[in-house]
C-alpha positions as CSV (number, residue, x, y, z in Angstrom):
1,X,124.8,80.6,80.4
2,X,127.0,78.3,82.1
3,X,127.4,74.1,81.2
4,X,126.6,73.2,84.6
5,X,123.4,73.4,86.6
6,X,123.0,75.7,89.7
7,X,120.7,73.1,90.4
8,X,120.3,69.6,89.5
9,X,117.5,67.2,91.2
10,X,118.1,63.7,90.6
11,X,115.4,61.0,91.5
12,X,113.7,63.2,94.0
13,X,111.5,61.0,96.5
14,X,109.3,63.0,99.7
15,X,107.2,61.1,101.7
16,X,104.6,62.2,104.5
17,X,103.8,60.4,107.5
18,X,99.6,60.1,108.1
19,X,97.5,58.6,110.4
20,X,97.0,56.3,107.2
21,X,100.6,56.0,107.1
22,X,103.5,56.8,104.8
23,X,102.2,58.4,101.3
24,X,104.8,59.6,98.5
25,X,104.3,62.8,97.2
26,X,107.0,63.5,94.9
27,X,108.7,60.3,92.7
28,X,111.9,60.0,90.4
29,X,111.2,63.9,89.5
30,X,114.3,65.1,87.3
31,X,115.6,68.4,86.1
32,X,118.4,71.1,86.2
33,X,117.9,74.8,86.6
34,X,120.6,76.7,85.3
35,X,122.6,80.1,86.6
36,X,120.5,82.7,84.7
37,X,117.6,80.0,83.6
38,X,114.0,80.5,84.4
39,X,112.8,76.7,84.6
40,X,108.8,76.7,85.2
41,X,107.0,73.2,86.7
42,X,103.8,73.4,85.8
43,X,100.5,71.2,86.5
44,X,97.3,70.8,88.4
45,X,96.9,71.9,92.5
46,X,98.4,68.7,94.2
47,X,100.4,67.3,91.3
48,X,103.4,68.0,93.7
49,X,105.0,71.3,92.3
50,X,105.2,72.8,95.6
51,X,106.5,69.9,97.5
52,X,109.4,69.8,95.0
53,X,110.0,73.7,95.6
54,X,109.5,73.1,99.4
55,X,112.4,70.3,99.4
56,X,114.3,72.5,97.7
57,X,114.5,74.9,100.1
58,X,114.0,72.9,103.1
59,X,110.8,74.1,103.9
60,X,108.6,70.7,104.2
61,X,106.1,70.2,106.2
62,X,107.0,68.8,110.0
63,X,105.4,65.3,108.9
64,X,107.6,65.3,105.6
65,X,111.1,64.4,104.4
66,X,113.2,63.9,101.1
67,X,113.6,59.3,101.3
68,X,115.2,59.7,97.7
69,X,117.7,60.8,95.5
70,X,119.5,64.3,95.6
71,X,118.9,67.9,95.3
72,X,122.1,69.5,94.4
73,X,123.4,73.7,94.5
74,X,126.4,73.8,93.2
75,X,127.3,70.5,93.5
76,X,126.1,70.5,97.8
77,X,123.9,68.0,98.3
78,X,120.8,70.1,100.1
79,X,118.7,67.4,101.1
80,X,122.1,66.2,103.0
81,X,123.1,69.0,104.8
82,X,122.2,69.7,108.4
83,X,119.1,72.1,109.3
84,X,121.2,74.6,110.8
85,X,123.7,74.8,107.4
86,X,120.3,74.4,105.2
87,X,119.2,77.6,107.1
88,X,122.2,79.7,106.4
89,X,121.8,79.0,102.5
90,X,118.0,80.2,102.4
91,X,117.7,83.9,101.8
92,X,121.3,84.1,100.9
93,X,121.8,81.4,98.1
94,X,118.0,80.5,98.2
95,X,115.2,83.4,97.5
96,X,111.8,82.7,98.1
97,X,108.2,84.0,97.1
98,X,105.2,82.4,98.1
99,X,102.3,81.6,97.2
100,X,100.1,83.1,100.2
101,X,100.8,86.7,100.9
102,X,99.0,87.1,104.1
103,X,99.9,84.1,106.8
104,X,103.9,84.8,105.5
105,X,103.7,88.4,106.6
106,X,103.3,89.4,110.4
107,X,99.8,91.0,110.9
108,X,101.4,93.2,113.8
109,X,104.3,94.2,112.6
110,X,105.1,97.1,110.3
111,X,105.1,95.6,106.6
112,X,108.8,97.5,106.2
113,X,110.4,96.2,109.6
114,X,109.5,92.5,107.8
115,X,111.7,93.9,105.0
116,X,114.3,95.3,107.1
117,X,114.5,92.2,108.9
118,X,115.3,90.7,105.9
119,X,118.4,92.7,105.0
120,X,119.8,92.5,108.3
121,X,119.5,89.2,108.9
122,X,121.2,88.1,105.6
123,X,124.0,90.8,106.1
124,X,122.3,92.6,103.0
125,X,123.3,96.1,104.7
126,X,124.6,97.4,108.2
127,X,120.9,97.8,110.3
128,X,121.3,101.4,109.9
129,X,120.8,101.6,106.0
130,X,117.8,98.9,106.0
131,X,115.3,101.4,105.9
132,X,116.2,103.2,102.4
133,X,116.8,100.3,100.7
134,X,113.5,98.5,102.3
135,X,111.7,101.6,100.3
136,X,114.2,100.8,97.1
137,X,113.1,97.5,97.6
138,X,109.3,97.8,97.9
139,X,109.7,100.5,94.4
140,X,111.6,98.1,92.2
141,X,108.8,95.4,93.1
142,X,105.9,97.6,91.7
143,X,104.5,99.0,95.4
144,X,103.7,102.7,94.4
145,X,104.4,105.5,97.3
146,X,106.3,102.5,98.8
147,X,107.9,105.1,102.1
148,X,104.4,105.5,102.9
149,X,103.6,102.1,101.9
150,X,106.6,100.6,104.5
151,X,104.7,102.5,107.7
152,X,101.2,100.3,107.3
153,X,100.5,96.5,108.8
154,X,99.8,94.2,105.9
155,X,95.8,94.4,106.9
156,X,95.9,97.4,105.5
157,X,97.7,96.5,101.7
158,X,95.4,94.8,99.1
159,X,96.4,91.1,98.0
160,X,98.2,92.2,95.5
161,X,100.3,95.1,97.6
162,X,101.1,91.9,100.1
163,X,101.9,89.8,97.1
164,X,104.7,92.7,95.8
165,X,105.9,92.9,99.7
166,X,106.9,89.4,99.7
167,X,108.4,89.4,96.5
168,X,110.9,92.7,97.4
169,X,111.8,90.1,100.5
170,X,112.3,87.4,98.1
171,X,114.9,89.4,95.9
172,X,116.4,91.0,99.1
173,X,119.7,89.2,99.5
174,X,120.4,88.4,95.7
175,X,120.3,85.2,95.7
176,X,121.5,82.8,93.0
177,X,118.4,80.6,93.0
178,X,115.4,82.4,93.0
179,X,111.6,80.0,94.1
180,X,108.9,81.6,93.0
181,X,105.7,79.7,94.0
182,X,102.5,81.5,92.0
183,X,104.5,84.3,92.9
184,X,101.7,86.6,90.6
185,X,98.6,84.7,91.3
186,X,97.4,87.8,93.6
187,X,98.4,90.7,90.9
188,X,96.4,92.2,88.2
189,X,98.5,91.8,84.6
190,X,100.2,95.0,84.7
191,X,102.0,94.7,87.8
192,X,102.1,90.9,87.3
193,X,104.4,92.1,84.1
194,X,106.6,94.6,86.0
195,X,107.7,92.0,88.4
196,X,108.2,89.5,85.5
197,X,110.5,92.2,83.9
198,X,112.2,92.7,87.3
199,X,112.8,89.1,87.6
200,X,113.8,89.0,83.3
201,X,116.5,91.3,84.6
202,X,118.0,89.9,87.7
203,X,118.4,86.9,85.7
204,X,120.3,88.5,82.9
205,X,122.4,91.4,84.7
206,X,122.8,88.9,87.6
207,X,122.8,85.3,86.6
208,X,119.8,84.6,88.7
209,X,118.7,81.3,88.3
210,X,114.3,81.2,88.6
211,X,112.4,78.2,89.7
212,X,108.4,79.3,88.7
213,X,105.9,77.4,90.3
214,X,102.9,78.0,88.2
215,X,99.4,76.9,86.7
216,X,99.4,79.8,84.5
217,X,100.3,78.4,80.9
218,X,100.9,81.6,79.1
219,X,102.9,82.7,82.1
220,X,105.1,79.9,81.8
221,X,105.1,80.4,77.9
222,X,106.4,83.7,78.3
223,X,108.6,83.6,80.8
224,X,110.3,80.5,81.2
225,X,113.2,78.8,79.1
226,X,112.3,75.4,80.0
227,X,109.1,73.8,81.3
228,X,108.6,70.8,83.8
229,X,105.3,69.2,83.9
230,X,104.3,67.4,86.6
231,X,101.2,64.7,87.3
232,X,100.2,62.9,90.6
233,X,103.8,63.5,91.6
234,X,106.2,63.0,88.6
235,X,107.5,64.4,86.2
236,X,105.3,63.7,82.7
237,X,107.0,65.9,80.1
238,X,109.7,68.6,80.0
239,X,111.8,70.6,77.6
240,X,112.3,73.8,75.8
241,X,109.0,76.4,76.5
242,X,107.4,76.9,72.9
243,X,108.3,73.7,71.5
244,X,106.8,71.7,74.3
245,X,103.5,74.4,74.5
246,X,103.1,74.6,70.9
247,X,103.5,70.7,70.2
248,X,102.7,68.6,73.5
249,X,103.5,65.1,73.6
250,X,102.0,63.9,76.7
251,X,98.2,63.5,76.9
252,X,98.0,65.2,80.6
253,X,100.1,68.4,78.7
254,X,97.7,68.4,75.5
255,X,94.8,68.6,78.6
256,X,96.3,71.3,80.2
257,X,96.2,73.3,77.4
258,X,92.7,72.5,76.3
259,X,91.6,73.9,79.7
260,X,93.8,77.0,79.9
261,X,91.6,80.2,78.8
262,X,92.5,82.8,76.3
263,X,91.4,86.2,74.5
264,X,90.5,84.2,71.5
265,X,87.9,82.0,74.5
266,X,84.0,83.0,73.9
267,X,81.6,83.7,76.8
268,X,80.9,79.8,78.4
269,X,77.5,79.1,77.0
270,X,77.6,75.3,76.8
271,X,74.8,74.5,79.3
272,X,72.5,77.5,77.9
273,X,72.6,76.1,74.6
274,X,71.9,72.5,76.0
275,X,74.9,71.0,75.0
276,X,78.1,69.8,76.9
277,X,81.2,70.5,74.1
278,X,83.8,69.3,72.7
279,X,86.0,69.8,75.9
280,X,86.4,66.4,78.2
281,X,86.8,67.7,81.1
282,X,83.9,70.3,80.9
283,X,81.8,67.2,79.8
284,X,82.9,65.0,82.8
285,X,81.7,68.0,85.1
286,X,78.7,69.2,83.8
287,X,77.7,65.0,83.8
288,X,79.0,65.4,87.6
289,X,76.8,68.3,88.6
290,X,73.3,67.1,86.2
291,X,73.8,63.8,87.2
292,X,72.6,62.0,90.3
293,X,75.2,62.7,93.1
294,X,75.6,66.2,91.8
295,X,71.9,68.6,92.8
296,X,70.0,65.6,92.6
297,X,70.3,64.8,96.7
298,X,70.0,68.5,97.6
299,X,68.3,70.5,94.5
300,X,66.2,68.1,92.5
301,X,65.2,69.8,89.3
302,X,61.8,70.9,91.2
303,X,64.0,73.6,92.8
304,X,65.9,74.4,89.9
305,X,62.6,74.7,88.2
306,X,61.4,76.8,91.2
307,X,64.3,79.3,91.0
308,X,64.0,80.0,87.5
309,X,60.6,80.5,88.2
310,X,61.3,82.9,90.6
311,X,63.3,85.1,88.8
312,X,60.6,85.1,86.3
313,X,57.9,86.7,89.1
314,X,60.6,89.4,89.8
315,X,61.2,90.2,86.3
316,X,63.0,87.5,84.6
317,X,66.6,87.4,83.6
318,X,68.2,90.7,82.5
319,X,66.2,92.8,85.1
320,X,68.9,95.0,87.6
321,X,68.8,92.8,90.7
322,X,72.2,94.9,92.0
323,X,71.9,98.5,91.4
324,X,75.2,100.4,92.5
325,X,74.1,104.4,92.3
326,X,76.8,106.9,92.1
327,X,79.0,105.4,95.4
328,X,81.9,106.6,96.8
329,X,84.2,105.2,99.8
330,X,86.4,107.2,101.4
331,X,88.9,105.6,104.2
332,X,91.4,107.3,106.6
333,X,94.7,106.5,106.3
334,X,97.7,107.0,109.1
335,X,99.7,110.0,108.8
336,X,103.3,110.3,108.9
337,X,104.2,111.4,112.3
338,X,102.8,110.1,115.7
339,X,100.8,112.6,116.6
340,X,99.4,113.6,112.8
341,X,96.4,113.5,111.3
342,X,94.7,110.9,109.6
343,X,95.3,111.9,105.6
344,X,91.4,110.8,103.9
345,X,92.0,108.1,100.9
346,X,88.9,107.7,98.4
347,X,89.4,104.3,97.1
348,X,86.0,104.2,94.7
349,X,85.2,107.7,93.3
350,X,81.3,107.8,92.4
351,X,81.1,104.3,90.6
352,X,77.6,103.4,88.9
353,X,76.6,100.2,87.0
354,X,73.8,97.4,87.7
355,X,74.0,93.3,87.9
356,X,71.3,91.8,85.6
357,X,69.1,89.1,87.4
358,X,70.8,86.0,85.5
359,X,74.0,87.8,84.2
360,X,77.7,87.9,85.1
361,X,78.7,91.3,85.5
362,X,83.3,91.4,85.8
363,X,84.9,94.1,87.3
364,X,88.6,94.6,86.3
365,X,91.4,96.9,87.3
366,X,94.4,96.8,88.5
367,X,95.6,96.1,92.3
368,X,94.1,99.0,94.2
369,X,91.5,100.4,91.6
370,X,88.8,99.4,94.0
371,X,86.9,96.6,92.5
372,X,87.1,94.9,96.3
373,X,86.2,97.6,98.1
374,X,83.0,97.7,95.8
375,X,82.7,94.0,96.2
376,X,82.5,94.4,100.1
377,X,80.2,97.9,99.7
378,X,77.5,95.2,97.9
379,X,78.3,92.3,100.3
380,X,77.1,95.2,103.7
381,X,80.7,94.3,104.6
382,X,81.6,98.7,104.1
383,X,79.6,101.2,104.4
384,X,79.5,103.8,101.3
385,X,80.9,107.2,102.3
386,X,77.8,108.4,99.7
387,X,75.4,106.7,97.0
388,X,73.6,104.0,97.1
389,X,73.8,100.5,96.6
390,X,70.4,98.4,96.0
391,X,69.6,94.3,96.0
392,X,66.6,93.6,94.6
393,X,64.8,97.0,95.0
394,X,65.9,97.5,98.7
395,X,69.0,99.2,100.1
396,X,71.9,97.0,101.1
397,X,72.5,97.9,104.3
398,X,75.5,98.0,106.4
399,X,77.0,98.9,110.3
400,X,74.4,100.8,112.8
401,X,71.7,100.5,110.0
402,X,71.9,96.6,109.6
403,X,68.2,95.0,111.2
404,X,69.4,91.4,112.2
405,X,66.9,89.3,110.8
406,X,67.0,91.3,107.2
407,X,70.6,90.3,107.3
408,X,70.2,87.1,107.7
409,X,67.6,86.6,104.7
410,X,70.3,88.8,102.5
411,X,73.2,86.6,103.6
412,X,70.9,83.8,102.4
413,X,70.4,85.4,99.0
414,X,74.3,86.6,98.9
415,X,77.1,84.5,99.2
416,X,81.1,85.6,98.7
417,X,83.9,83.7,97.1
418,X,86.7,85.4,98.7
419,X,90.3,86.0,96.8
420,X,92.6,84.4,100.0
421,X,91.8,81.0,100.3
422,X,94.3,80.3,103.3
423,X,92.3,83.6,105.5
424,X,89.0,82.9,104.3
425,X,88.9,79.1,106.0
426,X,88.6,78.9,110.0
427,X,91.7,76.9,110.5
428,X,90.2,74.7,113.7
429,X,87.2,73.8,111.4
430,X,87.2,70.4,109.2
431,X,86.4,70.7,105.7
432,X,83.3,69.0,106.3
433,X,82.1,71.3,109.0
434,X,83.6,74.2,106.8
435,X,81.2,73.3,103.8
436,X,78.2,72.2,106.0
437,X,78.5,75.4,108.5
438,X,75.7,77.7,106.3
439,X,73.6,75.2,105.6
440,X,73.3,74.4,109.7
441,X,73.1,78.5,110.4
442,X,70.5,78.4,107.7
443,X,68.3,75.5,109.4
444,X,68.5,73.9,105.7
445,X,67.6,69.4,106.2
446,X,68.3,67.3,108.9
447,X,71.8,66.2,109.4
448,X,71.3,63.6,106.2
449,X,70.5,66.2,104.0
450,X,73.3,68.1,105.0
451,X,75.6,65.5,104.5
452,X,74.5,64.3,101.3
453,X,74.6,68.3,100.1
454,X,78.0,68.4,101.2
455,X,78.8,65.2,99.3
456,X,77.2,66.4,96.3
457,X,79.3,70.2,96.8
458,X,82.5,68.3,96.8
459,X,81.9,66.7,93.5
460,X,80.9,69.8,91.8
461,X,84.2,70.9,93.0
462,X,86.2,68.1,91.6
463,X,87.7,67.0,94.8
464,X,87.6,63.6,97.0
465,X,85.5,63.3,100.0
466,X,88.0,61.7,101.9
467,X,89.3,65.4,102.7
468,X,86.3,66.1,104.2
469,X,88.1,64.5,107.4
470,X,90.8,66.8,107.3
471,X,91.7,71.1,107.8
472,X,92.2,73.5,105.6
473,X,96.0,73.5,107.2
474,X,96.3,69.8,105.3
475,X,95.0,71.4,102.1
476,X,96.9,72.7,99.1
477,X,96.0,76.5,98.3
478,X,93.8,75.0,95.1
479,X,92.0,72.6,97.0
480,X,91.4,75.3,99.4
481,X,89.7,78.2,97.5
482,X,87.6,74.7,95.9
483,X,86.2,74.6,99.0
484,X,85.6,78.3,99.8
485,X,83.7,77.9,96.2
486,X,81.6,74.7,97.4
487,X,80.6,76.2,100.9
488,X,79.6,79.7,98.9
489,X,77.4,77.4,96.7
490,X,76.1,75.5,99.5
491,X,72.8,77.4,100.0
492,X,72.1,78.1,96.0
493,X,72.3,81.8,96.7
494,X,70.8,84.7,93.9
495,X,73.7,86.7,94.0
496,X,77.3,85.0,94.1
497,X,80.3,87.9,94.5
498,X,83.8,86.0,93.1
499,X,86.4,88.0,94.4
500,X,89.5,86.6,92.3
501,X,87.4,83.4,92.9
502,X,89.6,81.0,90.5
503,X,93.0,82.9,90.7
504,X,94.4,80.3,92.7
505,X,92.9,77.2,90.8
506,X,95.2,75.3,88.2
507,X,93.8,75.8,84.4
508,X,92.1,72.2,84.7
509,X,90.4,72.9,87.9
510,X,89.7,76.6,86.7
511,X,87.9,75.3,83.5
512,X,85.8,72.8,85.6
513,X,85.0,75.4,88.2
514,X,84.0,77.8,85.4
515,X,81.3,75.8,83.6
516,X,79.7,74.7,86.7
517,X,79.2,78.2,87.6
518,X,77.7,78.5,84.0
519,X,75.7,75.1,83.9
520,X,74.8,76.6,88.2
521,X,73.7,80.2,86.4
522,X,71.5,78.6,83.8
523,X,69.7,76.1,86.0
524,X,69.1,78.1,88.7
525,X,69.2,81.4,87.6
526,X,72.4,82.5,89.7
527,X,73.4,85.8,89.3
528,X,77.5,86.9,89.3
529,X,79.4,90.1,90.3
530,X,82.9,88.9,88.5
531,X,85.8,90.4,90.3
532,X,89.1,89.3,88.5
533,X,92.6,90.6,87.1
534,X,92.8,87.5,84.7
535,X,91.2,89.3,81.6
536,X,91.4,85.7,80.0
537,X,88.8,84.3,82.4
538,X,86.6,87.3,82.2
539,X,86.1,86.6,78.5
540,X,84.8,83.4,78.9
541,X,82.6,84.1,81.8
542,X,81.4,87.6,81.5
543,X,78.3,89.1,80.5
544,X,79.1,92.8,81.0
545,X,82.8,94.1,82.3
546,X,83.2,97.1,84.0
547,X,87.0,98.6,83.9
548,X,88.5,99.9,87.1
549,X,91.1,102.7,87.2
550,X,92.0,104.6,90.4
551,X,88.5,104.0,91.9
552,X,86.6,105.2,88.9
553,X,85.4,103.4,86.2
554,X,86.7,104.2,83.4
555,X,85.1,102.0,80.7
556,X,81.6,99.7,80.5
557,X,79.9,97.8,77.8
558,X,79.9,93.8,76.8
559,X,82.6,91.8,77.1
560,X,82.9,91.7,73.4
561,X,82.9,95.6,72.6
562,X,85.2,95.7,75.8
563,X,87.9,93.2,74.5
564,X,87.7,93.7,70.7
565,X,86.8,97.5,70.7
566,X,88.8,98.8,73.8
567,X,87.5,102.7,73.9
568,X,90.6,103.7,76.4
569,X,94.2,103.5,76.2
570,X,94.0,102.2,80.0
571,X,91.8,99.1,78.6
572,X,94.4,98.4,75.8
573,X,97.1,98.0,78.5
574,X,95.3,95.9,80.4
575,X,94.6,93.5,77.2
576,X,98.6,94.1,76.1
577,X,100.0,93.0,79.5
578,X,98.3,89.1,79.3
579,X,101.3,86.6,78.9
580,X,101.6,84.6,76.8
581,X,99.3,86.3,74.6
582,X,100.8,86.7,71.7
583,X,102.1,82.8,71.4
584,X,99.5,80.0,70.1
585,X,99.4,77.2,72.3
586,X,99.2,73.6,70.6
587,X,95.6,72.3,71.9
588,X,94.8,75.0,74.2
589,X,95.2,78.5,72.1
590,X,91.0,78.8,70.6
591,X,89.6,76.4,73.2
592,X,86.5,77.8,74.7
């Protein structure tokens, strides 16, 4: 490895211009990467991570700008050079990932023409040859049948397939410096460790240099030489990987780690056994969402009394309220040629379990198993090709069958946490109106109530209330999915499906948001369909886990026989893939 740094930010300073005026984002951060050096910056959604990649790369925001101190490749001064020189460096010296696969790939254009254009633009290979090494490209970054693959619109690729997509276009040109912002937040572990591989190697047989913009912990464990950690914009703490993990010096660091899950974790059970724990920042949120700006405006502890009441006269907790019978979903896909057949695709292959009134049910798998597709066959947003799918003793129904005003009492009674926080937000909507939207549809309060629900959502949620002013546009993807989470909780639903709900959180965030869906589940009852590739987070918040392979499922039983007993060899790899699993983080390796 070379003396010199590839990259070297000195003092870094970037500033935004508000209608409050000029805020600082970024201050005095510090740090070389080196040619062949994976360097990961780690802390919580809005602790300025991205906005020192985005610098980097010359990629802020219109309303931002670097006002201090350098960020040198190879001696250049980037935050110096003109926009036009800037741009000829980015794809060709710079690489990047980013962090949300769907607005950074055209919706009508051909997910391998984005590729091609790629190649061509950065003089990769003549036009002519783009095409087979778009296909080499997709293959190396884990896309199985990738030819095929390159012919479809990224509508039709799961997260994770648009996630892999953006990668291959990261990795494209070669480039010596490599961003990689949550560039595996979207993938399930076993992919999530081929592209790690893939990017081990590039780094090695290439000299590759990797900047990893990451919340995951382990990840960065793993993975990463070095590790940066940054709070409210600077730099806290930073030095070799398993020295820094194993013995943190910083208090923020020693948090961080206290929050991150792991397979030695126990199912959350804090607020069912009446007691807050050891952990601070599970304490400060569980006192946020008992106390008297949390349910108390909205829910008083009448209608948490009331729900558990309720699940009583149907039952009581542990009765099936979601009863999936033997379904099946079979979609068309485009064939080859222009005027050939549609080729039939059966994404989940006769698939059977229940949801226990009061019980977290997790479904697992690997991008493309079908855990989604089952997610949206229970949410009436598919219709099953066959089987039969049952909410609280009556059929779910879904397209010509739906009756309108049974929908609306079972979108009362449902509610979705969707994986994509940047496609699940109307854009043109403030975060007030976002949160406060079902509760209007719903004829829930007067316009007081409302607002003081949607003041009492945002706590739970651990963010300010000074962004209910703004968009999601304004948002970081963190505080985003926070807010999908808070607007899915708005009307206390029975049933709440978490599609990769806390994949994009940061470990602090993720532990706060994962006791209050405990502390919400044992005051009110709440049911959860889990759907997650982060095996770490199902075992602290799962009841039951179902395991996903190729739209079957191929294992069932508790999360403790799952995870200490695996009964396939699919299951073990699923458990054997988790980074950073092996390693014992100081602070953070048995919290629970």
């Amino acid at each position: 490895m070379s003396e010199a740094p590839l990259l070297s930010i000195r003092d870094l300073e970037v500033s935004f211009r508000t209608d409050a005026g000029t805020t600082t984002a970024v201050r005095g951060v510090s740090f070389d990467v080196r040619a062949g050096e994976t360097v990961a910056v780690v802390g919580e959604s809005g602790s300025g991570k991205s906005t020192t990649a985005a610098a980097v790369i010359g990629l802020l925001a219109g309303n931002g700008r670097v006002t201090g101190g350098q960020i040198l490749l190879d001696g250049v001064d980037l935050a110096a050079l003109p926009p036009t020189e800037l741009a000829r460096l980015r794809g060709s010296r710079i690489g990047m990932v980013p962090q949300d696969p769907m607005s950074n790939l055209n919706p009508v254009r051909l997910v391998g023409r984005q590729v091609d254009e790629t190649l061509v633009d950065n003089e990769v290979v003549p036009a002519g040859r783009a095409r087979a090494r778009t296909v080499e490209l997709l293959e190396e970054a884990g896309l199985p049948d990738a030819g095929r693959r390159a012919r479809q619109y990224p509508h039709e690729f799961s997260g994770g397939m648009r996630q892999r997509a953006l990668i291959a276009m990261g990795l494209a040109a070669r480039p010596a410096l490599l961003i990689a912002d949550e560039p595996t937040s979207a993938l399930d572990v076993t992919v999530q460790r081929t592209i790690l591989d893939n990017l081990t190697e590039l780094t090695r047989s290439l000299g590759v240099a990797v900047l990893l913009i990451t919340h995951d912990l382990g990840l960065a464990a793993e993975r990463a030489q070095r590790v940066v950690v940054m709070y409210g914009g600077e730099v806290v703490e930073q030095g070799p990987s398993e020295a820094l993990l194993r013995a943190p010096q910083h208090p923020y660091t020693r948090r961080l780690l206290a929050a991150a899950p792991s397979l030695a974790s126990r199912r959350i059970e804090l607020a069912k056994q009446g007691v807050l724990g050891a952990d601070a920042v599970a304490a400060d949120l569980l006192a946020t969402t008992a106390g008297e700006h949390g349910h108390g405006a909205a829910a008083p502890a009448g209608a948490a009394a009331g729900a558990r009441a309720d699940v009583a006269a149907r039952g009581g907790v542990g009765t099936p309220l979601v009863e999936v019978e033997h379904v099946s979903k079979v979609f068309s896909l485009r064939g080859k040629g222009l005027l050939a057949r549609s080729q039939p695709f059966t994404a989940v292959d006769d698939v059977s379990f229940v949801v226990p009134r009061g019980r977290t049910v997790a479904v697992v798998g690997e991008s493309g198993s079908g855990k989604s597709t089952v997610a949206r066959m229970i949410l009436g947003l598919l219709t099953p090709s066959s089987g039969r799918i049952r909410f609280d003793g009556e059929e779910v129904a879904s397209g010509d069958r739906v009756d309108r005003a049974a929908q609306v009492r079972f979108r009362r009674r449902v509610q979705p946490i969707f994986q994509d926080p940047y496609a699940s937000l109307d854009p043109l909507y403030t975060i007030y109106r976002t949160i406060e939207e079902p509760l209007r549809v719903h004829r829930v309060g007067d316009a007081a109530a409302r607002r003081d629900r949607v003041h009492a959502l945002m706590d739970d949620v651990a963010l300010p209330h000074d962004l209910l002013r703004r968009y999601p546009g304004e948002l970081s993807g963190g505080q985003r999915q926070r807010v999908a989470i808070a607007r899915a909780l708005a009307l206390e639903p029975e049933l709440v499906v978490c599609d990769e709900a806390v994949s994009a959180l940061d470990v602090v965030v993720q532990s706060q948001v994962l006791h209050l869906l405990a502390d919400l589940q044992a005051r009110l009852g709440l049911s959860y369909l889990f759907i997650s590739h982060d095996l770490a987070v199902v075992r602290q918040v799962a009841d039951e886990v179902c395991v996903m392979q190729g739209g079957r499922v191929v294992e069932r039983g508790s999360v403790d026989d799952v995870f200490e007993r695996p009964a396939t060899d699919y299951t073990r790899s699923l458990l054997a893939a988790i980074p950073g699993r092996g390693l014992q983080l100081g602070a953070g390796g048995d919290a629970a």
